[in-house]
C-alpha positions as CSV (number, residue, x, y, z in Angstrom):
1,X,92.0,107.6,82.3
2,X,92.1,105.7,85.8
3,X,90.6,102.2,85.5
4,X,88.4,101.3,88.5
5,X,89.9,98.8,91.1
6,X,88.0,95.8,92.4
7,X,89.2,92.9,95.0
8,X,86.8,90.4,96.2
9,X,86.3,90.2,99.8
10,X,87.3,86.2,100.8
11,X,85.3,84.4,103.0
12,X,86.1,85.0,106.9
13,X,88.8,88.0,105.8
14,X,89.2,90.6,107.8
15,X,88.3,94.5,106.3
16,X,91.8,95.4,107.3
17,X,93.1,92.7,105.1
18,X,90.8,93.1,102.5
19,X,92.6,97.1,102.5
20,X,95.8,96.1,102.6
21,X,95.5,93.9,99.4
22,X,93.1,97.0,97.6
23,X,95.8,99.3,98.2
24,X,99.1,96.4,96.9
25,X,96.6,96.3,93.8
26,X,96.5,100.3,93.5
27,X,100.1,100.1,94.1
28,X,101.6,97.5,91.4
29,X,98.8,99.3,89.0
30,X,100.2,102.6,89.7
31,X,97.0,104.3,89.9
32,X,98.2,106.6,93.3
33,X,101.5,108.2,91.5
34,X,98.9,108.9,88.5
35,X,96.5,110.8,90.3
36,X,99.4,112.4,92.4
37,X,100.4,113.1,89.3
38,X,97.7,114.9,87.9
39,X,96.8,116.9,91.2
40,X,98.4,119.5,90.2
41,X,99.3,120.4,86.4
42,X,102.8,121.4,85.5
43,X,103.7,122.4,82.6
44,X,106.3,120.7,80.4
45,X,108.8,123.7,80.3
46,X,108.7,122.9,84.5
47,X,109.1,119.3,84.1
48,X,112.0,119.8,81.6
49,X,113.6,122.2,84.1
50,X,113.2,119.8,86.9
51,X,114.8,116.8,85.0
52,X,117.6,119.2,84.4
53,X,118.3,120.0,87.7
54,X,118.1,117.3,89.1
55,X,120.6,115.9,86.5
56,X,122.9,119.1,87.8
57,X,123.2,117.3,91.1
């Protein structure tokens, strides 16, 4: 499950700011590589295969 992300907006900070520090948080939390993650389901016979190619290299 993805746990929902809050920042406060400070006091005479900018939006841009404010969205640069939103997406650190989402970042060190690594909510983005889990919903990249589950955008698409592969199955654990493909994920195996994958680890073992890449190993191969």
């Amino acid at each position: 499950m993805i746990a929902l992300s809050q920042i406060e907006v400070k006091k005479d900070e900018s939006f841009e700011a404010a969205l640069r520090r939103f997406k650190k948080k989402i970042e060190q939390e690594g909510i983005l590589k889990e919903v990249r993650d589950r955008k698409h389901y592969e199955k654990p016979s493909e994920r195996r295969r994958k680890r073992a190619k890449m190993r191969r290299q």
